[in-house]
C-alpha positions as CSV (number, residue, x, y, z in Angstrom):
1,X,0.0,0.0,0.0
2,X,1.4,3.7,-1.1
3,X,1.4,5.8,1.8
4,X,0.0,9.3,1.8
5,X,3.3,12.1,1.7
6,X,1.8,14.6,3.4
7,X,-0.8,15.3,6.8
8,X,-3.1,16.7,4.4
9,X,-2.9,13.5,1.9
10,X,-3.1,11.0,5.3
11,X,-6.4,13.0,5.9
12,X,-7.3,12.6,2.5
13,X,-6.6,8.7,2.2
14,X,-8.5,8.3,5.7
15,X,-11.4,10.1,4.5
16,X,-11.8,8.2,1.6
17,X,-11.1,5.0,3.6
18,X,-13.5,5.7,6.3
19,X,-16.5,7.0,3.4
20,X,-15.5,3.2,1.5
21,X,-16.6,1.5,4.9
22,X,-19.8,3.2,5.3
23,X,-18.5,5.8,7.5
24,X,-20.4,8.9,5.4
25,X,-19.3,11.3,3.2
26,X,-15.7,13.5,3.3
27,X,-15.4,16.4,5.8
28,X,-15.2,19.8,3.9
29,X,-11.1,20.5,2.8
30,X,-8.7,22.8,4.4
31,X,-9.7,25.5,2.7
32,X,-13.6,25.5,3.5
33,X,-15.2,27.8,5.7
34,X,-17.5,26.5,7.8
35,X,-20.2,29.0,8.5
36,X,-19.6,29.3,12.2
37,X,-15.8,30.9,11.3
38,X,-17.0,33.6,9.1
39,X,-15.7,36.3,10.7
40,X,-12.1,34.5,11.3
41,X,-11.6,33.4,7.8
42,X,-7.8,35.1,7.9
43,X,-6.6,32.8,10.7
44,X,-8.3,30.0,9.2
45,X,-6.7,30.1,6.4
46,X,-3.6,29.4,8.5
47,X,-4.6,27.0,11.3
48,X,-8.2,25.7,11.1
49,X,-8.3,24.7,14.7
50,X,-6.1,28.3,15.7
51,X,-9.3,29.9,14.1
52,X,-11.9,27.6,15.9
53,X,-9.9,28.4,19.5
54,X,-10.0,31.9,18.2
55,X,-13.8,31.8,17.7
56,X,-14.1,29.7,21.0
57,X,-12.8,32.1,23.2
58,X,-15.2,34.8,22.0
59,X,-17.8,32.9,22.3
60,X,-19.1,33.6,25.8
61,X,-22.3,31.6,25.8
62,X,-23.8,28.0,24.3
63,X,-26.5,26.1,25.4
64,X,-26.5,21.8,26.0
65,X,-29.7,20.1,25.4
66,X,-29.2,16.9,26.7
67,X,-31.4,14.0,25.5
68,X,-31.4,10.3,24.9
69,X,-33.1,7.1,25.8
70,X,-32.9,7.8,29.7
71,X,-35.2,10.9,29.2
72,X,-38.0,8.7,29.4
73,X,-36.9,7.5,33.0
74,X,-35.6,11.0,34.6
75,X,-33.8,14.1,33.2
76,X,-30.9,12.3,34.3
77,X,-28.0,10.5,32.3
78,X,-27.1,8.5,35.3
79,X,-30.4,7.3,36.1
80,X,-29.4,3.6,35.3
81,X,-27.2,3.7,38.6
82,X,-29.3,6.2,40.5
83,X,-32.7,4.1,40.3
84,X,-31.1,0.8,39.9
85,X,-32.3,-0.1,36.3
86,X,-31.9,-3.6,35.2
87,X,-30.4,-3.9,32.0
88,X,-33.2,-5.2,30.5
89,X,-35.5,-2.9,31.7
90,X,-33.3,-0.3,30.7
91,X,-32.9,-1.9,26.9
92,X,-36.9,-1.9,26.6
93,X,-36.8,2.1,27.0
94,X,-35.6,2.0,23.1
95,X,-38.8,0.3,22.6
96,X,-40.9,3.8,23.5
97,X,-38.2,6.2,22.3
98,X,-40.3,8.2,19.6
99,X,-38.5,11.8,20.0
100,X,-41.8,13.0,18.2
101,X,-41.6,16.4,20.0
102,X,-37.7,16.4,19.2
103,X,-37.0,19.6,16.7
104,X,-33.7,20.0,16.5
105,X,-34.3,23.8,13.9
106,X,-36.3,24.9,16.9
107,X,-33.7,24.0,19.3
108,X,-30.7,26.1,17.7
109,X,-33.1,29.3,16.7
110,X,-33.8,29.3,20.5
111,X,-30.3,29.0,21.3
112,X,-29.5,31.9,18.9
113,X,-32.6,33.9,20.3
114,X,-31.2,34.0,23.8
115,X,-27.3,34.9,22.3
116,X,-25.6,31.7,22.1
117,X,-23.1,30.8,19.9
118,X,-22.6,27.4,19.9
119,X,-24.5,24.9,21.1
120,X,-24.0,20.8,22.4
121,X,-25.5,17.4,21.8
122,X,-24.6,14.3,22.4
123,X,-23.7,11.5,19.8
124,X,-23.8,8.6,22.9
125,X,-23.6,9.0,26.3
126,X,-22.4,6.0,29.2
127,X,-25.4,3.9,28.6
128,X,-24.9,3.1,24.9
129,X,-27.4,4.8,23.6
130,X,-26.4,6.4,20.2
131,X,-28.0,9.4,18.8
132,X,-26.5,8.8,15.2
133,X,-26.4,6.3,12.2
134,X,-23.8,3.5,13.2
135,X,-23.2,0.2,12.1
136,X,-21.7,-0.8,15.5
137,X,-24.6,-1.5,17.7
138,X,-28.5,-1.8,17.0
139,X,-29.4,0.3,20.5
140,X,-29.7,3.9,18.5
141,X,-32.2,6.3,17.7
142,X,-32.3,5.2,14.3
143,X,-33.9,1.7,15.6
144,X,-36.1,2.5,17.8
145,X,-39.7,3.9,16.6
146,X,-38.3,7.6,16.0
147,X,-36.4,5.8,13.4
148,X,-34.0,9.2,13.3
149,X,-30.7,10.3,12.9
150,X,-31.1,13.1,15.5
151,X,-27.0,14.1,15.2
152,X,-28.0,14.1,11.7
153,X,-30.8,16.7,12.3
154,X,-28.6,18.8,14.8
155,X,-25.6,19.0,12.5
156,X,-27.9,20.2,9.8
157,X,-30.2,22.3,11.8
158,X,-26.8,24.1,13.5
159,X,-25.0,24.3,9.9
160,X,-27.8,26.3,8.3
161,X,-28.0,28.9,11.1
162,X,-24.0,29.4,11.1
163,X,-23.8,27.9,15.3
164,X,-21.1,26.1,16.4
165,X,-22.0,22.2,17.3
166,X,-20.0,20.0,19.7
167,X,-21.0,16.5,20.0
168,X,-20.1,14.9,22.9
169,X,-19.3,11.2,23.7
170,X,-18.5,8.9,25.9
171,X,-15.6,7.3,25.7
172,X,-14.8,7.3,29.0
173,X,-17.2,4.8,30.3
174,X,-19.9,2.6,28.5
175,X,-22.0,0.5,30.9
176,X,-23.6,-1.3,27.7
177,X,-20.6,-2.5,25.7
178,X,-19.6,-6.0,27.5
179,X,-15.8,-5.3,26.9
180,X,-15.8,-2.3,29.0
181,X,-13.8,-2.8,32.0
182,X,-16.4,-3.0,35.3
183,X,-16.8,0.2,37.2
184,X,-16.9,-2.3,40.1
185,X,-13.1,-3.7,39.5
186,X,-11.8,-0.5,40.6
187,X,-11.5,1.9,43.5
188,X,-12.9,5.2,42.4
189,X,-14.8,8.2,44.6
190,X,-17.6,8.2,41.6
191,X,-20.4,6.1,43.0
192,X,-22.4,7.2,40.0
193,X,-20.3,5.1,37.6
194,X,-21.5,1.8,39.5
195,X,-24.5,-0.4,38.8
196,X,-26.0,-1.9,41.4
197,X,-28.2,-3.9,39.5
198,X,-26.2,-5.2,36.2
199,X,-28.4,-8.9,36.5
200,X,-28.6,-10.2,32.8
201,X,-25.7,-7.8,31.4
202,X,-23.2,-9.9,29.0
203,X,-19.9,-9.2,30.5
204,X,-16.4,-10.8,28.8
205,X,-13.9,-8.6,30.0
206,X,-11.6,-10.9,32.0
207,X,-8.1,-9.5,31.4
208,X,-6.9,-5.9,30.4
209,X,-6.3,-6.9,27.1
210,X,-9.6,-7.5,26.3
211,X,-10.3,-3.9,26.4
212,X,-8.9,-3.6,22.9
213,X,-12.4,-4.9,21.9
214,X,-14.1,-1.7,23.3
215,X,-11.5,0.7,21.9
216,X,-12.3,-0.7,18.3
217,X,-15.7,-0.5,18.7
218,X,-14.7,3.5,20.3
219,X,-12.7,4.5,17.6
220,X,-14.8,3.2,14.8
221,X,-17.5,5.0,16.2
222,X,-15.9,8.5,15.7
223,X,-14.6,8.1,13.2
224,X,-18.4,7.7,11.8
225,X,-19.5,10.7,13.6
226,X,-16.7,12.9,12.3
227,X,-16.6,11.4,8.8
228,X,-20.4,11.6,8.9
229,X,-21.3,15.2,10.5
230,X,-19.6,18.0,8.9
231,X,-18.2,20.7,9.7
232,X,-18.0,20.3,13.6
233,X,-16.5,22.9,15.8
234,X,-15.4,20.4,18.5
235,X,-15.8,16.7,20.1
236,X,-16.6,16.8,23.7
237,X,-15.8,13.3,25.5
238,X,-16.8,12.4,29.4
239,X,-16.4,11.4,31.2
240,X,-13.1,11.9,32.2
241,X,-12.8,9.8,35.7
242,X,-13.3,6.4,33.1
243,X,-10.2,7.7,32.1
244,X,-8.6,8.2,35.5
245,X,-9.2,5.2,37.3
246,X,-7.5,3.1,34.0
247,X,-5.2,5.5,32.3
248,X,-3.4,2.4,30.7
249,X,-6.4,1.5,29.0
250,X,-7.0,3.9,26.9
251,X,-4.7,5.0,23.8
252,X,-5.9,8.9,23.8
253,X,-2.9,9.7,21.1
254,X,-4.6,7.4,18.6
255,X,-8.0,8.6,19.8
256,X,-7.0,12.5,19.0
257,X,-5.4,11.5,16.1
258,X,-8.6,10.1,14.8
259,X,-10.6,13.4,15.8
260,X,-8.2,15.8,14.4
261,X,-6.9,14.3,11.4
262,X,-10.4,14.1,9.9
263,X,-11.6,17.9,10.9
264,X,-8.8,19.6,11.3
265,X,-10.5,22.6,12.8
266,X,-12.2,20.3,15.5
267,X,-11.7,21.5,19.6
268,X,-11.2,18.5,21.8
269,X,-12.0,18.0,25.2
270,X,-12.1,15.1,27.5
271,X,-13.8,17.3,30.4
272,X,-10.6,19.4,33.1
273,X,-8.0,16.9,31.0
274,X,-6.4,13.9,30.7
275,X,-3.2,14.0,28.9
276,X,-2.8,17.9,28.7
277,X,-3.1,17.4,24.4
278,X,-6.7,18.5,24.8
279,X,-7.6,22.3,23.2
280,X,-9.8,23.4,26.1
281,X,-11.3,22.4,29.3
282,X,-15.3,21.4,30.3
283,X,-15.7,22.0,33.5
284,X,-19.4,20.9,36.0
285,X,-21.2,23.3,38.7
286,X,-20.5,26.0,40.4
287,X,-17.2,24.5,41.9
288,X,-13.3,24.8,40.9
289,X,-11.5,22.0,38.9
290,X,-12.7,18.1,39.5
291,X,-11.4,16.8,42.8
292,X,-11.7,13.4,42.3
293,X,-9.4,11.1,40.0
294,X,-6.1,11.2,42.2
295,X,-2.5,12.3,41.0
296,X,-3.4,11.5,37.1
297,X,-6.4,14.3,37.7
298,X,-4.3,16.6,39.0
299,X,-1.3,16.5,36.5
300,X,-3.9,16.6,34.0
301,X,-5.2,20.1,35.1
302,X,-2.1,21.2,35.9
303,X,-1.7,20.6,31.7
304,X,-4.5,22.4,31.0
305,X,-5.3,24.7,33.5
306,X,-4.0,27.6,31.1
307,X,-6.5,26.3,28.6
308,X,-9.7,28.3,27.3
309,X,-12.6,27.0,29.0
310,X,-16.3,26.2,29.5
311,X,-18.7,25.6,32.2
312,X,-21.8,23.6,32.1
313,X,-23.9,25.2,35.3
314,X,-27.3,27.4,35.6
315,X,-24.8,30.3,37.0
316,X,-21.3,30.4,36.8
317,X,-21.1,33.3,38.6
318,X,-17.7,35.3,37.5
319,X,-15.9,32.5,35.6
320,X,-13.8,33.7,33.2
321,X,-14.6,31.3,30.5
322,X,-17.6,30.2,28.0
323,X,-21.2,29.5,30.3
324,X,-22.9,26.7,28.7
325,X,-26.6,26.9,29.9
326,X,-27.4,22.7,30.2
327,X,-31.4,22.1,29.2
328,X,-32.8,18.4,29.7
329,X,-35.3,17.8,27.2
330,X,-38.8,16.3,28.0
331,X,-39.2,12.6,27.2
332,X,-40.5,13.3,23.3
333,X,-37.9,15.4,23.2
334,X,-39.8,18.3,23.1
335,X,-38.6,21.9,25.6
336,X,-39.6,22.1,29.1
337,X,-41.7,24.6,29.8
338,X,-40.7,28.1,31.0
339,X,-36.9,27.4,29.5
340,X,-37.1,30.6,27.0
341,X,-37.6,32.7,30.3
342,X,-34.8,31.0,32.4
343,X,-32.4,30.7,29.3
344,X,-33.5,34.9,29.1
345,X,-32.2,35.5,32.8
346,X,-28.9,33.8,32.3
């Protein structure tokens, strides 16, 4: 096999790679502006991603409308553990996921209304529910009776109004995937990570090298969503104490590699950091920097404490970086009621 001469040619031979193994059509070249970058066109013509940053750090304000599978339980991604789902109670949720009140034009022109530039989504969060077209597992949006590709619908609604989208996904932690190593097996202040019902999950990992089978399964899976969804403005992934409490598991050069080489412009983040090679930091709440995770959290932040930043809270009182405004959708997937007027205060 030739190899490609240059890091625009390797981009170019995995694009067309990833687009002859279903993976979706081409990102946009170098030299395309995506909409969200008009008014930084100079830089990117440089540095794609030294023009996203650019645009990041004037950002000042996004919204996250979170939604998936566990709306129909609780506005709560972690309800699985909280409320001690079985797995197979869990699994019949897809069964009932319609997302009928789920508009994804509406979403972004109320995220613009209230002054947002960017806005998040997730592609799959910890329970394995994925919010795209993949060829990797049946539990998705796209097989259950909404029969949609609600990524699909974001990136287009977000493309045609000029926003920013950042998908997030979790690669940190995937209580679904039976090679995922068991939050159990390790010694980790995150109580939320645990299931204490997990009766009926298939489970084969057995020894450390049988994570390998997850991380294929990972890496294929972005690579659909960013060979798939074009032009991003970053990939968000979470969460990061996965991460912490098995550092060795996880090959993050490879995993940014993936990201960047197929939208160059794409921001990355894996939450307050985990190798210091992310572009900015997400940061939870009101507080400072994530206490938990041990010495690997802390050299991490140490990395990236420099970094331009987000923070996912109601009020983030005077924190210097980007607020992100988080909004749980209803169960359809339809806005709560009396978010334009709280959206309107922040």
């Amino acid at each position: 096999m030739i190899e490609p001469e240059t890091s625009r040619g390797r981009r170019e031979f995995l694009a067309l790679a990833a687009a002859a193994l279903g993976c979706g059509r081409r990102p946009a070249p170098d030299s395309q502006l995506p909409a969200f970058l008009a008014n930084h066109a100079t830089t990117h013509s440089r540095s794609p991603r030294g023009a996203c940053l650019e645009w990041f750090e004037q950002a000042g304000f996004g919204v996250s409308f979170q939604y998936g599978v566990y709306s129909q339980a609780a506005p709560d991604p972690w309800v699985r553990s909280n409320k001690s789902i079985s797995p197979t109670d869990y699994d019949k949720l897809q069964q009932s996921f319609t997302a009928e009140g789920f508009d994804a034009a509406a979403l972004v022109a109320l995220a613009q209304e209230v002054g947002a530039q960017y806005v998040r989504f997730p592609a799959r969060l910890w329970d394995g529910f994925s919010l795209f077209r993949t060829n990797q597992t049946s539990f998705t949006s796209l097989n259950a009776p909404a029969g949609r590709d609600l990524v699909g619908e974001m990136t287009e609604a977000c493309n045609h109004a000029g926003m920013g989208l950042f998908l997030e996904y979790a690669y940190g932690l995937d209580w679904r995937h039976p090679y995922f190593y068991p939050a159990d097996s390790v010694q980790l202040d995150w109580p939320e990570a645990h299931l204490p019902n997990d009766e009926g999950a298939v489970r084969r990992f057995e020894h450390d090298e049988d994570f390998i089978e997850y991380i294929k399964y990972a890496h294929v899976q972005l690579k659909e969503i960013l060979y798939r969804y074009v032009p991003l403005a970053g990939i968000a992934l979470t969460p990061v104490m996965g991460f912490y409490a098995r550092p060795e598991l996880f090959p993050l050069v490879t995993a940014y590699e993936i990201i960047h080489e197929a939208q160059p412009q794409v921001l990355l983040s894996f939450e307050q950091g985990a190798s210091g090679k992310e572009d900015f930091v997400s940061l939870r709440g009101t507080a400072g920097a994530e206490s938990r995770g041990g010495e690997t959290a802390e050299q991490a932040w140490q990395l990236n404490a420099s970094k331009p930043a987000e923070r996912i809270a109601i009020n983030a009182g005077s924190f210097g970086g980007n607020l992100v405004y988080e909004v749980h959708l209803e169960a359809d997937g339809s806005v709560p009621e009396g978010l334009r007027d709280s959206l309107a205060k922040t």
